[in-house]
mmCIF file of the N, C-alpha and C atoms, coordinates in Angstrom:
data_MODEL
# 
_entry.id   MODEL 
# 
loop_
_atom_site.group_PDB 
_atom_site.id 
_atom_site.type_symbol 
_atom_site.label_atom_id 
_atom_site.label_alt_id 
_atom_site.label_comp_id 
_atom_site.label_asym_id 
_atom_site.label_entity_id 
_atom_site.label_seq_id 
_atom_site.pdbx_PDB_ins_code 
_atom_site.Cartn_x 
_atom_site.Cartn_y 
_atom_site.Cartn_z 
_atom_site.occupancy 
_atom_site.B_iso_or_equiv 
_atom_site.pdbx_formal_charge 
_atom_site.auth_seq_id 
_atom_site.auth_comp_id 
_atom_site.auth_asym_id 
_atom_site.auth_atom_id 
_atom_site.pdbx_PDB_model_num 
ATOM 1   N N  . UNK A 1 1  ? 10.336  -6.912  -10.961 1.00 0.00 ? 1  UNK A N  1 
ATOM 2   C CA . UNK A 1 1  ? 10.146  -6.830  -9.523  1.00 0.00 ? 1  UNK A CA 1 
ATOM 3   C C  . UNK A 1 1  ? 9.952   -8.252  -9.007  1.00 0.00 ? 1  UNK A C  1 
ATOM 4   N N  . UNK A 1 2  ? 11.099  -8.743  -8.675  1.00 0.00 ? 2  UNK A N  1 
ATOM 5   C CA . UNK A 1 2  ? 10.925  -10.184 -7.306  1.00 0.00 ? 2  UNK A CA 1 
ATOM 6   C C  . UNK A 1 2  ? 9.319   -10.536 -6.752  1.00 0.00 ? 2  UNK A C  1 
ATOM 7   N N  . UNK A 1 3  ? 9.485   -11.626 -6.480  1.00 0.00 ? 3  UNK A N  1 
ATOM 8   C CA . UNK A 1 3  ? 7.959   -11.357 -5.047  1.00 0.00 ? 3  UNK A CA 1 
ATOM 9   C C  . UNK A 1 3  ? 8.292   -11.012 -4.360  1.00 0.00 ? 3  UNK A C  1 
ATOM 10  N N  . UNK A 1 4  ? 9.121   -10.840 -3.701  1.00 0.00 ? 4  UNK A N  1 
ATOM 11  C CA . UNK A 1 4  ? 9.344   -10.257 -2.092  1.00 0.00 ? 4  UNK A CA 1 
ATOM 12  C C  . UNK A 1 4  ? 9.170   -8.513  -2.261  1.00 0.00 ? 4  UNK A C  1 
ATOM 13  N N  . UNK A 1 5  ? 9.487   -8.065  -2.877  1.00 0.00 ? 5  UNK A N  1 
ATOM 14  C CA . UNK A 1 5  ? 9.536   -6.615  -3.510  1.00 0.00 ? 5  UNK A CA 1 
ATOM 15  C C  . UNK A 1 5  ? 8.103   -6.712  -3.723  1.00 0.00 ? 5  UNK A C  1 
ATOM 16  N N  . UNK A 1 6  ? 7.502   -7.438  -4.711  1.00 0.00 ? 6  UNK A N  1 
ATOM 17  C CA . UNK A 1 6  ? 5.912   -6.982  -4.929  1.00 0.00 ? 6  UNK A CA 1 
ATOM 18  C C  . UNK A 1 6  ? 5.235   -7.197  -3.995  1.00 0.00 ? 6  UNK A C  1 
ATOM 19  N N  . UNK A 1 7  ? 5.164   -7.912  -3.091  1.00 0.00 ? 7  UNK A N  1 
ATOM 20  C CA . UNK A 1 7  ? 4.763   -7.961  -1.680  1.00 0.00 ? 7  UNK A CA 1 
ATOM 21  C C  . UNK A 1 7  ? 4.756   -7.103  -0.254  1.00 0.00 ? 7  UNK A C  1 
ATOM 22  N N  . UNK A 1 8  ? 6.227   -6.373  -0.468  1.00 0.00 ? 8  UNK A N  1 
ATOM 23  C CA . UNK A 1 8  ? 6.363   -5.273  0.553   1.00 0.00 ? 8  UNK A CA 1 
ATOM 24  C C  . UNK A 1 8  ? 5.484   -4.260  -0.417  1.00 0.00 ? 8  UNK A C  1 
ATOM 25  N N  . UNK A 1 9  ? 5.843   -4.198  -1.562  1.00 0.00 ? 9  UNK A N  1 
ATOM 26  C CA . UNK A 1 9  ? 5.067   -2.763  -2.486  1.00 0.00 ? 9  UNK A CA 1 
ATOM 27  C C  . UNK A 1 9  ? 3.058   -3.100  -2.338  1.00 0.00 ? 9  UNK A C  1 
ATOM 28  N N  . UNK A 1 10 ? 2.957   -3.756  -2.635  1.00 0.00 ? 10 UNK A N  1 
ATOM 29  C CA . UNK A 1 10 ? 1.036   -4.452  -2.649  1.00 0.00 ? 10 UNK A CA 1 
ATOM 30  C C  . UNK A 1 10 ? 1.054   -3.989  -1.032  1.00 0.00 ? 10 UNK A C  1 
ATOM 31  N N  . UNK A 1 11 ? 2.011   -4.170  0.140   1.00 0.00 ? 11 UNK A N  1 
ATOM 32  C CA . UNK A 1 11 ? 1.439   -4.256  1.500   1.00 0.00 ? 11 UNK A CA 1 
ATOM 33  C C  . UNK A 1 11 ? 1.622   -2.774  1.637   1.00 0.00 ? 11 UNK A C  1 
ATOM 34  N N  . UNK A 1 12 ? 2.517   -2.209  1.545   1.00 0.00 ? 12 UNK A N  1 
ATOM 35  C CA . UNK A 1 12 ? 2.870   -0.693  1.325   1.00 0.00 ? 12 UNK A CA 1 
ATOM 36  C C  . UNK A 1 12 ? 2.012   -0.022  1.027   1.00 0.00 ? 12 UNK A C  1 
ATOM 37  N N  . UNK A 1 13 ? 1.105   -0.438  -0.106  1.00 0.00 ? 13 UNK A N  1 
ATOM 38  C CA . UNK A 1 13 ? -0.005  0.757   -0.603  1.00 0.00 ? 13 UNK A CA 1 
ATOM 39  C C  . UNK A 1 13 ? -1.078  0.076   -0.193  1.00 0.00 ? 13 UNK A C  1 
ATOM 40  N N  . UNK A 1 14 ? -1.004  -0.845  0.660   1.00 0.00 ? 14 UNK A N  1 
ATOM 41  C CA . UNK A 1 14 ? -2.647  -1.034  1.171   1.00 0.00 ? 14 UNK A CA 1 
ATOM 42  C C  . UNK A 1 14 ? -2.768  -0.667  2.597   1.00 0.00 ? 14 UNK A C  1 
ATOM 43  N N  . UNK A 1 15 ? -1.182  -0.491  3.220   1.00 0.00 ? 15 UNK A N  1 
ATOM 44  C CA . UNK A 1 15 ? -1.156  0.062   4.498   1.00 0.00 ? 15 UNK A CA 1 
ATOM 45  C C  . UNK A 1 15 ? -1.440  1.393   4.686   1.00 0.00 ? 15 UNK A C  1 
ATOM 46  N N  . UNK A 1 16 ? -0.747  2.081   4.107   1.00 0.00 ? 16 UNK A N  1 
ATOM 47  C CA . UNK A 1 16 ? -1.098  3.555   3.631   1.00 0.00 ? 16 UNK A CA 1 
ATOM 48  C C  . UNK A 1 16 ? -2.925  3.755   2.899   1.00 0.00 ? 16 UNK A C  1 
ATOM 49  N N  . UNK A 1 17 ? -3.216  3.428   2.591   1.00 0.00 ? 17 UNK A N  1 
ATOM 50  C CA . UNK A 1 17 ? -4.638  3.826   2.102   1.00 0.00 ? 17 UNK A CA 1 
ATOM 51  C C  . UNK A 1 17 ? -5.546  3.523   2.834   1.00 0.00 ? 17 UNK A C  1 
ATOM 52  N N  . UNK A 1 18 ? -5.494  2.451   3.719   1.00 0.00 ? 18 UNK A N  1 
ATOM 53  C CA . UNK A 1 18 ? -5.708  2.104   5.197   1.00 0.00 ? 18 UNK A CA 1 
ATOM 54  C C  . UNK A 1 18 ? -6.098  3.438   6.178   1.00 0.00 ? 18 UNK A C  1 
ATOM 55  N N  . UNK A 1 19 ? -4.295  3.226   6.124   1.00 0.00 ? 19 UNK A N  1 
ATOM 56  C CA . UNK A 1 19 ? -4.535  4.547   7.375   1.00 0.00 ? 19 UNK A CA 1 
ATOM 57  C C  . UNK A 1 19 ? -4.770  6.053   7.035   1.00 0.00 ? 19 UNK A C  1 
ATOM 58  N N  . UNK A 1 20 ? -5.133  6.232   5.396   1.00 0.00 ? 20 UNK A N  1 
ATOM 59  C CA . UNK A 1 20 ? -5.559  7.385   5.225   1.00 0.00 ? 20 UNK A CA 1 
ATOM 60  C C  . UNK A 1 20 ? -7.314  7.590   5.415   1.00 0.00 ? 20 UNK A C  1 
ATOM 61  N N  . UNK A 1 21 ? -7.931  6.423   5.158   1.00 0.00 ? 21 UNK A N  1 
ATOM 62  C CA . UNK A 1 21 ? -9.381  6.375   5.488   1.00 0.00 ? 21 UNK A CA 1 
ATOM 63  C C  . UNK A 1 21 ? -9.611  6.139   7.202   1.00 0.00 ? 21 UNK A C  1 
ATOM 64  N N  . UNK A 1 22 ? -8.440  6.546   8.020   1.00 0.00 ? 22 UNK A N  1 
ATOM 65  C CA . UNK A 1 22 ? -9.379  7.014   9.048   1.00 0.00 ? 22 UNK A CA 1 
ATOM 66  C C  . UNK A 1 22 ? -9.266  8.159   9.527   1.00 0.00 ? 22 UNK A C  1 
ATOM 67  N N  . UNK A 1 23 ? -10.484 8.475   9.928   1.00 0.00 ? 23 UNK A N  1 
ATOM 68  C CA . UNK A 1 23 ? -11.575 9.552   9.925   1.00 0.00 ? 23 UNK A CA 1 
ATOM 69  C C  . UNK A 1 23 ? -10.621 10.668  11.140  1.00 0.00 ? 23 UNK A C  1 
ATOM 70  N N  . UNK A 1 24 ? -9.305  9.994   12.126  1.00 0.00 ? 24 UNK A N  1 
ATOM 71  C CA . UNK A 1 24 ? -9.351  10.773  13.124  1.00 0.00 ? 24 UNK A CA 1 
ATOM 72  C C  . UNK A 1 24 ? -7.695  11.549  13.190  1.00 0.00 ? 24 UNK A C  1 
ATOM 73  N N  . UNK A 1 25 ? -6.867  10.946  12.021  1.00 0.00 ? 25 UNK A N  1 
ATOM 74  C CA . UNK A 1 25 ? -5.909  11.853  11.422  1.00 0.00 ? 25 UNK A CA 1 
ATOM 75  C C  . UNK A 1 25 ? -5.087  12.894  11.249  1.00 0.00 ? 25 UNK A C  1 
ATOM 76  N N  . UNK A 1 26 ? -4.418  12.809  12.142  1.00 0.00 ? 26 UNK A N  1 
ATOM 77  C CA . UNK A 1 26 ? -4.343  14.390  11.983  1.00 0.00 ? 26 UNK A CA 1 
ATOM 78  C C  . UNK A 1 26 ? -4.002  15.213  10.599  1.00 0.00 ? 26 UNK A C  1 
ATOM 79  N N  . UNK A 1 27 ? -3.811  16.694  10.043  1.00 0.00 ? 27 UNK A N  1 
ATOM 80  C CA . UNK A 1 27 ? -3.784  17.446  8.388   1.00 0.00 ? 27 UNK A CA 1 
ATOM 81  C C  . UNK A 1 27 ? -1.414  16.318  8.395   1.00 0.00 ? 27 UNK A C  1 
ATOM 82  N N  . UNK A 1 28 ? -1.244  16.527  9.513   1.00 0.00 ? 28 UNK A N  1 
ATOM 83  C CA . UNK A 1 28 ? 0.208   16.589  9.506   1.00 0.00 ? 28 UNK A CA 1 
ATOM 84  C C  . UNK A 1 28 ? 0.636   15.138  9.097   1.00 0.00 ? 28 UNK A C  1 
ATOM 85  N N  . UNK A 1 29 ? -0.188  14.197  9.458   1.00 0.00 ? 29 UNK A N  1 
ATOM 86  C CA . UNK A 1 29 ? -0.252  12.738  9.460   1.00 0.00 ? 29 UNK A CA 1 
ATOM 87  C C  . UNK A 1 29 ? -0.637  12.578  7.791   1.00 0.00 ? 29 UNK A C  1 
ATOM 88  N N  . UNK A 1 30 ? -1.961  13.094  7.522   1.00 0.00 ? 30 UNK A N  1 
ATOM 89  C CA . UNK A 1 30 ? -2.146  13.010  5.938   1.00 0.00 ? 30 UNK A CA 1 
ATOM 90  C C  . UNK A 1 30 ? -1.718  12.705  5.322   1.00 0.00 ? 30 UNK A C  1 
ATOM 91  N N  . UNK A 1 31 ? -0.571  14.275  5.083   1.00 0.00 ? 31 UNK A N  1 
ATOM 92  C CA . UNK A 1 31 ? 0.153   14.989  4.224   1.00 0.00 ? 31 UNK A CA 1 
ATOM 93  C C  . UNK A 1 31 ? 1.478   13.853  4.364   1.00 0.00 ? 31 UNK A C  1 
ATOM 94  N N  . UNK A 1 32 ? 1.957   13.288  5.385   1.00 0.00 ? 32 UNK A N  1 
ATOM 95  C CA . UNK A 1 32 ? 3.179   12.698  5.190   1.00 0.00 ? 32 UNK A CA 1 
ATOM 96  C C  . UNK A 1 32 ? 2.669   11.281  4.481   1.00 0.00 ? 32 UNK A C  1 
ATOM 97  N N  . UNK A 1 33 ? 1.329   10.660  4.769   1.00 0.00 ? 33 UNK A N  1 
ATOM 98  C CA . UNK A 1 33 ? 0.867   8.967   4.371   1.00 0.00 ? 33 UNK A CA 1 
ATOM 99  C C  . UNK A 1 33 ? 0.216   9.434   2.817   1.00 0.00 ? 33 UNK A C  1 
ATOM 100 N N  . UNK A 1 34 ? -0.188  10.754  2.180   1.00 0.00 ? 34 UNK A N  1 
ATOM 101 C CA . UNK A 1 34 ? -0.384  10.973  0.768   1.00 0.00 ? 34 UNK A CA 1 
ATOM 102 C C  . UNK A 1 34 ? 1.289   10.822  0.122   1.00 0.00 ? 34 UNK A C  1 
ATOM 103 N N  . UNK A 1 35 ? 2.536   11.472  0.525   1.00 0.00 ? 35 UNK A N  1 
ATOM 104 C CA . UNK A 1 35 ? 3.435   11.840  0.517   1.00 0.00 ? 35 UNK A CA 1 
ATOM 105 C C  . UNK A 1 35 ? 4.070   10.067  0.047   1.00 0.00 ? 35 UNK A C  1 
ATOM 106 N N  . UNK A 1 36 ? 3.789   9.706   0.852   1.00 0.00 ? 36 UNK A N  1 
ATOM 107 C CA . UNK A 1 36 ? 4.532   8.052   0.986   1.00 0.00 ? 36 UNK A CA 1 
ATOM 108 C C  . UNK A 1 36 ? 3.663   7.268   -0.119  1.00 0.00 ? 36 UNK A C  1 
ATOM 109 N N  . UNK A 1 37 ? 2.543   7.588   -0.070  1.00 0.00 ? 37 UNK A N  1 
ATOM 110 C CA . UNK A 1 37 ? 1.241   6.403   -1.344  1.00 0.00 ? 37 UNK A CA 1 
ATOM 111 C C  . UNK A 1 37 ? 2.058   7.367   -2.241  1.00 0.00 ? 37 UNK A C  1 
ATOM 112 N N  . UNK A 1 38 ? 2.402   8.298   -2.797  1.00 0.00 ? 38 UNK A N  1 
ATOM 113 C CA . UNK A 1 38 ? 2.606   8.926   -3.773  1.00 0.00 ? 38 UNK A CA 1 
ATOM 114 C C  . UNK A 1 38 ? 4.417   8.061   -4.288  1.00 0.00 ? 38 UNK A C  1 
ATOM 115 N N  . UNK A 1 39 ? 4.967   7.952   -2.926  1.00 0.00 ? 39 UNK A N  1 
ATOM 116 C CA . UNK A 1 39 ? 6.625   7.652   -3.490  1.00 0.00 ? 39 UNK A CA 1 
ATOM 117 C C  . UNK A 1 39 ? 6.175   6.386   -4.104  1.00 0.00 ? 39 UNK A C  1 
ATOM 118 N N  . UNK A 1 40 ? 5.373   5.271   -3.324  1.00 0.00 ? 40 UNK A N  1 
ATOM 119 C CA . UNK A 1 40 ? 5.226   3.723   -3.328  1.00 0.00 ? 40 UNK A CA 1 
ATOM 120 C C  . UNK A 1 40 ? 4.740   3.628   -4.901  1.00 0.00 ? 40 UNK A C  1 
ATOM 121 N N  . UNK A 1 41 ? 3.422   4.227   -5.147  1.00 0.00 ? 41 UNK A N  1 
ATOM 122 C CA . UNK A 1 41 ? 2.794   3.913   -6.509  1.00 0.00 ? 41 UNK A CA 1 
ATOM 123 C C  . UNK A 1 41 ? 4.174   4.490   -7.308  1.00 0.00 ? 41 UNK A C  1 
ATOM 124 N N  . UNK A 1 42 ? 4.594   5.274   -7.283  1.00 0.00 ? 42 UNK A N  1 
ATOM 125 C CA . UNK A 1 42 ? 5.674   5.606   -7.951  1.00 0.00 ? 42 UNK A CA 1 
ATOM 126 C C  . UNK A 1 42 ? 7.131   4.704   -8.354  1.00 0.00 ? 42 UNK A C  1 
ATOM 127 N N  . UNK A 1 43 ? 7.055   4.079   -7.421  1.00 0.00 ? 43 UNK A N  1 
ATOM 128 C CA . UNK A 1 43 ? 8.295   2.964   -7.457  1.00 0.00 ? 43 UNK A CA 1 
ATOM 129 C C  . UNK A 1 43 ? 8.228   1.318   -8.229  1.00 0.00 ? 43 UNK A C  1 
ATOM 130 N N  . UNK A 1 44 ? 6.594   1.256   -8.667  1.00 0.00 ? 44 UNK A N  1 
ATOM 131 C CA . UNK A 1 44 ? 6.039   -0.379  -8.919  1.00 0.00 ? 44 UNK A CA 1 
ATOM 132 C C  . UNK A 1 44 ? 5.430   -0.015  -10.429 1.00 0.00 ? 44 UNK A C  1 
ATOM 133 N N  . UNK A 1 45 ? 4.789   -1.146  -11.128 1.00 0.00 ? 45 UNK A N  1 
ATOM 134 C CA . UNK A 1 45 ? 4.176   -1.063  -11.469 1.00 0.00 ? 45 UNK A CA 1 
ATOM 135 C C  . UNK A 1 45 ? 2.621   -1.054  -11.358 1.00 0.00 ? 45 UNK A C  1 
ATOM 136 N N  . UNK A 1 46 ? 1.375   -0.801  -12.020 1.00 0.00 ? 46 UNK A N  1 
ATOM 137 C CA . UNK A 1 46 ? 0.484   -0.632  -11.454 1.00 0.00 ? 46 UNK A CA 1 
ATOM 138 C C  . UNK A 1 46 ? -0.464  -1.714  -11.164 1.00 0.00 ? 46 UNK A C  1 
ATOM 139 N N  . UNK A 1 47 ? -0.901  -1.604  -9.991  1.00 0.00 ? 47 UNK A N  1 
ATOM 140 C CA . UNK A 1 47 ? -1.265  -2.699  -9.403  1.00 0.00 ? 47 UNK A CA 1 
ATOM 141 C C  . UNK A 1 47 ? -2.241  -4.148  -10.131 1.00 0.00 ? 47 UNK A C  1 
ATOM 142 N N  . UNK A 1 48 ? -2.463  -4.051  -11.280 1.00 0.00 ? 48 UNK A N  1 
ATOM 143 C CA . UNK A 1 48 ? -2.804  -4.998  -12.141 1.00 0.00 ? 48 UNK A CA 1 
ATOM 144 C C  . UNK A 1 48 ? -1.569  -6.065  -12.629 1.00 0.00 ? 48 UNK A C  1 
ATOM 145 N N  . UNK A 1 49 ? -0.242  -4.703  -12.411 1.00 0.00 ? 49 UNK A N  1 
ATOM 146 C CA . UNK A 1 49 ? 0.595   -5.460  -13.183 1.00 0.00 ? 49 UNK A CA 1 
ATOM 147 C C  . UNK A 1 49 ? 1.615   -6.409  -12.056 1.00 0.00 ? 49 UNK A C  1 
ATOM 148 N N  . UNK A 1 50 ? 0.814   -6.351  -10.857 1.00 0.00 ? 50 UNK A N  1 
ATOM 149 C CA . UNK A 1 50 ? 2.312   -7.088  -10.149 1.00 0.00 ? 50 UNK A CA 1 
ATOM 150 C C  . UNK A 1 50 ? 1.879   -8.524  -10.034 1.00 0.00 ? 50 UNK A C  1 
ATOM 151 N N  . UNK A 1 51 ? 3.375   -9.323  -9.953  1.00 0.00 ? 51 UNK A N  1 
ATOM 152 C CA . UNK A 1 51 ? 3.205   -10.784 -9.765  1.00 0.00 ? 51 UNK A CA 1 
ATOM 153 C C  . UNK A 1 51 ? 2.692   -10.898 -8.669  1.00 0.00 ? 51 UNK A C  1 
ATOM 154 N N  . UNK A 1 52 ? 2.303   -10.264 -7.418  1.00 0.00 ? 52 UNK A N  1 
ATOM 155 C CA . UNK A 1 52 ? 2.138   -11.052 -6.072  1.00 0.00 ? 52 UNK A CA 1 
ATOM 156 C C  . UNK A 1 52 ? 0.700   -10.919 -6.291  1.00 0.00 ? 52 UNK A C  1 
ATOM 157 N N  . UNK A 1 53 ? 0.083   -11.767 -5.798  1.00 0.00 ? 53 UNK A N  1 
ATOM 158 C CA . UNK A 1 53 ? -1.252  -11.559 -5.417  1.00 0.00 ? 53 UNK A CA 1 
ATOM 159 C C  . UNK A 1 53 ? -1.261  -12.510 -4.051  1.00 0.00 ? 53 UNK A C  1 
ATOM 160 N N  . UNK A 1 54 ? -1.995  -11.852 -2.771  1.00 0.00 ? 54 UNK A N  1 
ATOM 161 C CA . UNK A 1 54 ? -2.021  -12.680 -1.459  1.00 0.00 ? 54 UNK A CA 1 
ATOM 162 C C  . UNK A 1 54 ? -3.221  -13.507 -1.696  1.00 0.00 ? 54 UNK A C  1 
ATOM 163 N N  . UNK A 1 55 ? -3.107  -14.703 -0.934  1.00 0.00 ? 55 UNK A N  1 
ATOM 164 C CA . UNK A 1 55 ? -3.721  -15.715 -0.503  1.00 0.00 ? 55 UNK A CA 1 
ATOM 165 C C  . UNK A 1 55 ? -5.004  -14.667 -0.355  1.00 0.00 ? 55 UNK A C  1 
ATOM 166 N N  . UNK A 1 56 ? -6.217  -16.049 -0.599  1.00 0.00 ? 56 UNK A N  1 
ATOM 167 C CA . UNK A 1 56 ? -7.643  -15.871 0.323   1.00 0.00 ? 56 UNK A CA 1 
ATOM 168 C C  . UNK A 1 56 ? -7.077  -15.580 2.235   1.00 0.00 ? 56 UNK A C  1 
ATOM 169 N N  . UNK A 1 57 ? -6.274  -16.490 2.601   1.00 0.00 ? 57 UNK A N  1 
ATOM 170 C CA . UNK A 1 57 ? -6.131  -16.030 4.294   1.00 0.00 ? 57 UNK A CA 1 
ATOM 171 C C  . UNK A 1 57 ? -5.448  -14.495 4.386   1.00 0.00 ? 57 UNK A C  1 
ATOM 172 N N  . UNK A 1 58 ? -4.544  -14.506 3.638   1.00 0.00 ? 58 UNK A N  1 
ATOM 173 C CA . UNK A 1 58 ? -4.339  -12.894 3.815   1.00 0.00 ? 58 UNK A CA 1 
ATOM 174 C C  . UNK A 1 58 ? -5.086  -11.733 3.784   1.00 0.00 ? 58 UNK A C  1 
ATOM 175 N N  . UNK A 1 59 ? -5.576  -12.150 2.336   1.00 0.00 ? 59 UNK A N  1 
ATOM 176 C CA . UNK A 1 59 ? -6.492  -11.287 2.778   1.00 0.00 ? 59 UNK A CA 1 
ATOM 177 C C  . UNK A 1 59 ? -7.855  -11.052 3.768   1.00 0.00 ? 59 UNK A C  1 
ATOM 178 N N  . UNK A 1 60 ? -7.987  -12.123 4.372   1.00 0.00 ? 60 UNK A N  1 
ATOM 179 C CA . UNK A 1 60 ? -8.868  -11.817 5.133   1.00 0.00 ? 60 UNK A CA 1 
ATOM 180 C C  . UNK A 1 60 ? -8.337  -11.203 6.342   1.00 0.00 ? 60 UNK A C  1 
ATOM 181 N N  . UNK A 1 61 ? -7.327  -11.185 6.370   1.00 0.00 ? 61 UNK A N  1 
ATOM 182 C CA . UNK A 1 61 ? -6.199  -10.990 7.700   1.00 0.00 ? 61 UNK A CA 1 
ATOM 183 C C  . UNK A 1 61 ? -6.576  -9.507  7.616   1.00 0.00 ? 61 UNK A C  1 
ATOM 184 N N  . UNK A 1 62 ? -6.465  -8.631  6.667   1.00 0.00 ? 62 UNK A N  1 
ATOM 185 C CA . UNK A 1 62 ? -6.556  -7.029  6.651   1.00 0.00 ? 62 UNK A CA 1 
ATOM 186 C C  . UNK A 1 62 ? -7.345  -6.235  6.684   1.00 0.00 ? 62 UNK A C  1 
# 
């Protein structure tokens, strides 16, 4: 996996887990952002194993 690939994939499953911890959600919204964390982890390796890791500024960005 490229960096650019491990980078959309690392932002992919932190966007999604994001927007599954909020509280105001609808069941229909869930089910499609479990649906999507489920394709993403599915497509990478696991997150120990990817080359990207973001900057200290990035991450403070999120």
């Amino acid at each position: 996996m490229g960096s650019l690939e491990a980078f959309i994939h690392y932002e992919n499953l932190t966007l999604f887990k994001k927007q599954l911890a909020a509280p105001q959600i609808s069941d229909e919204r869930r089910q499609m952002l479990l649906r999507l964390l489920a394709e993403e982890e599915a497509k990478g390796p696991p997150r120990q194993d990817l080359s990207f890791r973001p900057s200290p500024a990035a991450e403070r960005m999120t």
